[in-house]
N, C-alpha and C positions, 0 to 999 in steps of 0.2 A: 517566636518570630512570625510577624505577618506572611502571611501564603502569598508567593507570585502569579498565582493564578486564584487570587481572592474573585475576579467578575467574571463572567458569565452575559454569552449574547444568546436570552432568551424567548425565542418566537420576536424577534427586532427591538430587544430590550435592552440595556445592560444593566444587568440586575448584580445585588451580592449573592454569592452562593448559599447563601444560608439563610436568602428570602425567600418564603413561604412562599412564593411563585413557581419559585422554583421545583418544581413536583412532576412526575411520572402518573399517569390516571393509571388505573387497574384496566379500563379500556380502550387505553392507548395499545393500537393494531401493532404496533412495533415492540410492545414490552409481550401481547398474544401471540403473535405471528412471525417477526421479526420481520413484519412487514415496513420495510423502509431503508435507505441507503446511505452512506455516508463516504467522507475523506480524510485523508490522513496526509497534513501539509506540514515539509519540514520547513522552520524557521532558523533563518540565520543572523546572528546579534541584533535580534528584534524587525529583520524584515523576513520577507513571505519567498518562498524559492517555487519557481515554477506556477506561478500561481493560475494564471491561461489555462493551461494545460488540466489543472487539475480541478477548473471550474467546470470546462468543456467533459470532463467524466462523470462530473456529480449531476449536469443539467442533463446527460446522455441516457445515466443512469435513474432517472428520475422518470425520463419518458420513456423508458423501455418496462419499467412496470406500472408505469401510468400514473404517479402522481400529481397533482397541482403543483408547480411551483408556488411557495406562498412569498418569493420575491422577483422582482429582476436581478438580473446578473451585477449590476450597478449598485442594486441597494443592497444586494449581499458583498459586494465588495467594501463598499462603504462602513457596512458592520462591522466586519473581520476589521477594518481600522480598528474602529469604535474599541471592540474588547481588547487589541492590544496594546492601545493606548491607556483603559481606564487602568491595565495593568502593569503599564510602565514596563512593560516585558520586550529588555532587551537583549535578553539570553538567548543562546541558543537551545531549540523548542521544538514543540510540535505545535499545529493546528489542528482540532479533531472538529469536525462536522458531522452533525448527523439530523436527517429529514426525516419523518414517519407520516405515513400515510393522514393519522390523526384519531380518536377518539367515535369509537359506537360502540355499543351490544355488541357481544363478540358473537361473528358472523363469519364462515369463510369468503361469504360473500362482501365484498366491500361495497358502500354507498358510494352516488357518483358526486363530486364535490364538495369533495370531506375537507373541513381545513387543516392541511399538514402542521405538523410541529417540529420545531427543529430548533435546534439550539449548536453553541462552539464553545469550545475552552480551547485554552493556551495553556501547556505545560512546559516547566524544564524538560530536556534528555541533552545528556552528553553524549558527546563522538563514543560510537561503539571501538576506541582503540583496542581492545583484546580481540575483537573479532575482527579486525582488518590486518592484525600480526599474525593471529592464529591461528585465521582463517574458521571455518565449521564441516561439521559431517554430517550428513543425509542420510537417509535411509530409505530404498523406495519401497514405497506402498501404493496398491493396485487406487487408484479413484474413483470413488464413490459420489463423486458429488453432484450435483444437477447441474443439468448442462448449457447452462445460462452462466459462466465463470465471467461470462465479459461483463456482468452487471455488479457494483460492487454495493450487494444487499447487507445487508444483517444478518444472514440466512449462513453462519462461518460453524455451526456444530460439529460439521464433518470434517473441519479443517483444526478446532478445538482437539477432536478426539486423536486426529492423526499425527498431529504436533506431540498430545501426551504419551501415545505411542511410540513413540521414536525416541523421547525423553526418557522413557523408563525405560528404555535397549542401548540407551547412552550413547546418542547418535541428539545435535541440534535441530534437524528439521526434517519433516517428510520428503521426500520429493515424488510427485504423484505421478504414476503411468496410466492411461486405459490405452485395449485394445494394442497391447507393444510400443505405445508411443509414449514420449518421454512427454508430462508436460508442464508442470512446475512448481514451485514448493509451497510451501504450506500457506504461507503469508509473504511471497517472493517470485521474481519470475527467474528463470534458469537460463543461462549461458553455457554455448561449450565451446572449445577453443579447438581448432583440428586445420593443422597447415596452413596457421598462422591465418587463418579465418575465426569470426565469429558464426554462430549458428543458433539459433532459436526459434521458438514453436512460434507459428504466424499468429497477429491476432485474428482468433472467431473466438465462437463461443465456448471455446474448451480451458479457455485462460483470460486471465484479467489485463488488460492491455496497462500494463504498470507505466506510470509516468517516468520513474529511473530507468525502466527499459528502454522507452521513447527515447530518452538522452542519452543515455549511452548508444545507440543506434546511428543517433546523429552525430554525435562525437567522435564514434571510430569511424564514420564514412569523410569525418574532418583529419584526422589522422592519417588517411589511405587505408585503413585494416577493413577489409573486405565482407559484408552482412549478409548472411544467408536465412530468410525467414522462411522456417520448413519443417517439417514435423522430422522430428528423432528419433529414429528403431533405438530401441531398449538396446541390442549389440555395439551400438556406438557407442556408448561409455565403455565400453573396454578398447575404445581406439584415440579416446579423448586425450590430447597432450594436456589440456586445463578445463574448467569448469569452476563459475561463479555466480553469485546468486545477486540482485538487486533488489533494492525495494527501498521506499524513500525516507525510514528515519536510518535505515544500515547505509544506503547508496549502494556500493562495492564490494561485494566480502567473499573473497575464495573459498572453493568447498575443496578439503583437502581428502576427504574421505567418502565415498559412498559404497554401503554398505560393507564390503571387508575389501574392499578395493581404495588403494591410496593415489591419491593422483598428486601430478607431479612432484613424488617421495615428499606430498605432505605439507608442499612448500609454496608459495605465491612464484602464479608462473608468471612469466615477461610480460605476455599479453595483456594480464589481468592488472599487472603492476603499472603496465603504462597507462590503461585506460582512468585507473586510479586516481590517479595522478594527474593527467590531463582534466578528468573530474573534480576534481580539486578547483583546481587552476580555472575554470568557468563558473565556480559558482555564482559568483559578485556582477556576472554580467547575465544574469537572470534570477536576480531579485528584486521585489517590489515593494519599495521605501514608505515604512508609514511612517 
């Protein structure tokens, strides 16, 4: 069976995957260092969801560790067509992007106007429905990681290891503290639900300012449910009526357990059910039609 994600937009190409262009150097700063940043766009029956939003984090994220953009905003939009089209991909998907610095002698030091490398694919993924009945469990773990979370690098080791962590103690995801404050999962950012408010960690630099965060934020302030952006004492999960985790190829997904603590007896609470839902119900009025 032909691959639906047979092409490939690389460095402003669209090439076949399996064109000898297609190559990683040994001196590519990003395969050394993991120098370089990327996006993860959910697609819906072949168009682009959120796409603004998630441009705005990659060009954010590009100038906060200082790379060249090697497009405009324009002619990276324009590509993203390009490879969903040669792909005929109108499944529901992802969009993966990713920028690297670019190619020298490996140096910690980087040269100034290096030409970045970047390339995208489109993949299938299916609605996570066992994880939106099921709901998942966390596990906290102290965070270790550097304190630049609002930049979404390449640099995810720490969030590799603490994910495997929590796997092997039979729990789905980390959920990371420093310093007593709660602040968010592994590859996810964290909600908690307390007298029928919402409540999450503000963005700085201690968490990744998640685009399904951004929308659900705006969505329950369309609802009337009340957002409080503020850091969490570690004690407040023992007073939490619900708790849910976002991120953009899950959206939505209840955490019914943290650590030996069950919340809401294990079950999707109202809050979480409604914003769900209401999430749903908006997706088709922010999508962008290739």
């Amino acid at each position: 069976m032909e691959r639906m994600n047979k092409y490939v937009l690389w460095n402003g190409k669209i090439l076949d995957q399996d064109d000898k262009e297609v190559s990683v150097s040994y001196e590519d700063r990003g395969y050394q260092f993991g120098d370089g940043v990327y996006e993860v766009i959910r697609i819906y029956q072949g168009a682009i969801h959120l796409l603004d939003w998630h441009l705005d984090r990659l060009f954010y994220s590009m100038k906060e560790i200082d790379i060249v953009p090697p497009f405009t905003r324009e002619q990276l939009i324009e590509q993203l067509r390009d490879v969903i089209k040669a792909n005929q991909f109108q499944a529901d998907g992802k969009l993966y992007i990713q920028v690297t610095r670019g190619e020298q002698p490996r140096d910690h030091l980087y040269e100034p106007n290096l030409q970045a490398v970047y390339y995208a694919i489109v993949t299938p993924f299916e609605k996570p429905v066992d994880m939106w009945e099921n709901g998942v469990t966390v596990m906290l773990q102290e965070d270790i990681r550097w304190l630049r979370c609002d930049i979404k690098s390449l640099n995810l080791l720490p969030n590799v290891m603490a994910r495997t962590t929590a796997q092997k103690n039979g729990y789905d995801e980390p959920l990371f503290y420093r310093d007593g404050i709660v602040r968010e999962c592994g590859a996810s950012n964290f909600f908690l639900v307390k007298d029928q408010a919402l409540v999450t960690h503000p963005t700085d630099h201690h968490i990744l300012g998640g685009i399904t965060r951004k929308q659900v934020i705006r969505l329950a302030k369309e609802l009337g449910i009340p957002v409080y952006e503020r850091e969490i004492d570690l004690n407040e999960l023992e007073k939490a009526h619900e708790c849910f985790l976002t991120a953009t190829p899950l959206e939505i997904v209840p955490i019914t357990q943290i650590d030996e603590k069950k919340m809401n007896g294990g079950a999707f609470g109202p809050i979480t059910k409604k914003l769900f839902r209401y999430y749903q119900e908006k997706i088709p009025e922010d999508l962008f039609s290739v």
